[in-house]
C-alpha positions as a LaTeX table, in Angstrom:
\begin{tabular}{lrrr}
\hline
Residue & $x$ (\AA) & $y$ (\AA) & $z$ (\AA) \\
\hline
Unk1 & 42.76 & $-48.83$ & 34.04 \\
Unk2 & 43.95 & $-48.38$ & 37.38 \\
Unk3 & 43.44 & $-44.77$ & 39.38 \\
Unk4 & 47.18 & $-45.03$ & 39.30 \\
Unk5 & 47.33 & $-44.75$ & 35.75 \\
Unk6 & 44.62 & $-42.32$ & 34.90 \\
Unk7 & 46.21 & $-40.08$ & 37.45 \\
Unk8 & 49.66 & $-40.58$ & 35.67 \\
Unk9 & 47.84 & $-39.62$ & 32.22 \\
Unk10 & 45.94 & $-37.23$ & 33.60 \\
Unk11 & 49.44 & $-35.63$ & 34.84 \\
Unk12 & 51.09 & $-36.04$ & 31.40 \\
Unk13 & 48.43 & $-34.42$ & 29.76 \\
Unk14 & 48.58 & $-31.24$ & 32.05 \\
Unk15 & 50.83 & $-28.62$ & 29.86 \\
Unk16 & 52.52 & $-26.37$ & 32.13 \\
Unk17 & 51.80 & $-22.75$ & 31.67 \\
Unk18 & 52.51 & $-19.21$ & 32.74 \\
Unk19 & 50.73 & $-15.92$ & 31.83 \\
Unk20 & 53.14 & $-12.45$ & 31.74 \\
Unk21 & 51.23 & $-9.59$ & 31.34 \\
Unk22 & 53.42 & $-6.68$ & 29.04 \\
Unk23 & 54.86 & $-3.52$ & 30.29 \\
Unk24 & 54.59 & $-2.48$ & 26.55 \\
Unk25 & 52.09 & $-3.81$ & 24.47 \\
Unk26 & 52.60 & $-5.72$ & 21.09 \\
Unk27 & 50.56 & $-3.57$ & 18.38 \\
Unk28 & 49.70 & $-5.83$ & 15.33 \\
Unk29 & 47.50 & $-4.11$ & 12.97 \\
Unk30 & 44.55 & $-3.83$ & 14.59 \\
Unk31 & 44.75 & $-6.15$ & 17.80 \\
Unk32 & 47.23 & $-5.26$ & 20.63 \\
Unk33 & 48.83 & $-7.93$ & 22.90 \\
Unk34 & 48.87 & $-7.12$ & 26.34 \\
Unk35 & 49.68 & $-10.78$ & 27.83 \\
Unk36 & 51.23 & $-13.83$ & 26.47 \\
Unk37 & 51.16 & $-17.30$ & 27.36 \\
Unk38 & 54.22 & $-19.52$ & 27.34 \\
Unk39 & 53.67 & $-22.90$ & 27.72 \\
Unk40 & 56.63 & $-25.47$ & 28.66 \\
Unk41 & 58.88 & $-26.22$ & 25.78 \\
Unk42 & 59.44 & $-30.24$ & 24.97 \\
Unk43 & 62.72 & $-31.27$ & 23.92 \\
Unk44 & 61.47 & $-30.43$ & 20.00 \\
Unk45 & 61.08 & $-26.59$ & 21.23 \\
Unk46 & 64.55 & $-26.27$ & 22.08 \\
Unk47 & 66.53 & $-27.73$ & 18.88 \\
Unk48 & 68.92 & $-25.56$ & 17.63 \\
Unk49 & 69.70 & $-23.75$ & 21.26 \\
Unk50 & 71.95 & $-24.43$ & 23.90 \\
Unk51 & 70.07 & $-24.93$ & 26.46 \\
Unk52 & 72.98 & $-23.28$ & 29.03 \\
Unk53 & 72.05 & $-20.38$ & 26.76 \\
Unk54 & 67.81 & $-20.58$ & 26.98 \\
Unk55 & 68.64 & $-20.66$ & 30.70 \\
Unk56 & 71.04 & $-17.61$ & 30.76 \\
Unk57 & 68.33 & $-15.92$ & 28.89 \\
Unk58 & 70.66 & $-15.38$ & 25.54 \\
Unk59 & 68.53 & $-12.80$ & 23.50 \\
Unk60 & 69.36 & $-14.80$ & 20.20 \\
Unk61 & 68.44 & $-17.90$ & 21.80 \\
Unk62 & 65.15 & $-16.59$ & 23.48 \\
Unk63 & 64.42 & $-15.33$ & 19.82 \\
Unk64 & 64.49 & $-18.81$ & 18.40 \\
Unk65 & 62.22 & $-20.17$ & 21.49 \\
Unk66 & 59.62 & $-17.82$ & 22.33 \\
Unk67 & 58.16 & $-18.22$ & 18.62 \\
Unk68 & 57.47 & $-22.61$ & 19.09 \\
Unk69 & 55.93 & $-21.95$ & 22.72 \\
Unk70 & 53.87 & $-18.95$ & 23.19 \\
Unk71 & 50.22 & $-17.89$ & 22.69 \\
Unk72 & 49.53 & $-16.03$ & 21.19 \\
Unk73 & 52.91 & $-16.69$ & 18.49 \\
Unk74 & 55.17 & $-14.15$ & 18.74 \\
Unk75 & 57.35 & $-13.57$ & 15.92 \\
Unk76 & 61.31 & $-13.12$ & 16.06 \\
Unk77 & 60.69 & $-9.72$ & 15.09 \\
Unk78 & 58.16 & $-9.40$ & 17.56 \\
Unk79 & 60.88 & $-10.73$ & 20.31 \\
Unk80 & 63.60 & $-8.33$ & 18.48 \\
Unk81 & 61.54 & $-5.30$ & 19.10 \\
Unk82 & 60.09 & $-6.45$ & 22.27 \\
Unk83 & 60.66 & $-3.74$ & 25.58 \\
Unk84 & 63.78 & $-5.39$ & 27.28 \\
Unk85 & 61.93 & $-5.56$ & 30.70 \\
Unk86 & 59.29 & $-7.92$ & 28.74 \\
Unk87 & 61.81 & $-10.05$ & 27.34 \\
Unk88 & 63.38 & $-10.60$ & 30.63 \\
Unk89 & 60.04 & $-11.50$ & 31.83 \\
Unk90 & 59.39 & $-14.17$ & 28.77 \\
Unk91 & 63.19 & $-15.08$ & 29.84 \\
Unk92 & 62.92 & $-15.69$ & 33.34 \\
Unk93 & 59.45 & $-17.98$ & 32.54 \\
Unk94 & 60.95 & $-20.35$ & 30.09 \\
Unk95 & 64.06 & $-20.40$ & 32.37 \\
Unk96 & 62.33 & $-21.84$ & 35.29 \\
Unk97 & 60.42 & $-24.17$ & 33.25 \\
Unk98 & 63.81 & $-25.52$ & 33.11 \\
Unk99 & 64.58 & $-25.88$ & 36.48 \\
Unk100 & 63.46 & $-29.47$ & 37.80 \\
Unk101 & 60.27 & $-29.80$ & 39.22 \\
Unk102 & 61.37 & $-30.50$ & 43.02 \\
Unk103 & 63.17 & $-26.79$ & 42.36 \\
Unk104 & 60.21 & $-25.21$ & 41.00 \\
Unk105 & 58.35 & $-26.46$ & 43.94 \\
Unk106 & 60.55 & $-25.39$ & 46.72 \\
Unk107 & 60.81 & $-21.62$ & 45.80 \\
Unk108 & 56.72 & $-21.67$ & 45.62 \\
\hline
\end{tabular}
């Protein structure tokens, strides 16, 4: 293998992720989220969604997504009964996960 391509695997491998930390905590049964990880959805993540609709932050499509890419796994009723201003957070991630990559990096 060439550094070329072990760089270019390396880069594949890399899963793009973001941490939000919750206004309101998730209480389930004894353990109580405060942050939750949400990793970049593939293609598979997003079946059954409009995408126009993951990237206007659609509650009902949001509740489908957030489940398949977050750590730990939120439910939908966990998204349902989430504090809005946490859901926008969530919302706002997975929308600029979206966004293409020379975007992302321009408003950094």
């Amino acid at each position: 293998m060439t550094d070329k391509t072990i760089a270019t695997a390396t880069a594949a491998a890399t899963v793009l992720t973001e941490t939000v930390t919750l206004d309101s905590s998730i209480q389930r049964g004894s353990q109580t989220v405060t942050e939750i990880t949400v990793r970049k959805p593939k293609s598979g993540a997003l079946r059954g969604v409009a995408l126009t609709d993951v990237l206007q932050m659609d509650v009902a499509a949001l509740t489908k997504v957030l489940p398949r890419i977050t750590d730990p796994a939120l439910t939908e009723a966990d998204v349902r009964d989430m504090d809005p201003a946490d859901l926008v957070q969530l919302g706002g991630v997975v929308a600029g996960f979206l966004l293409p990559k020379s975007t992302r990096e321009a408003s950094e």
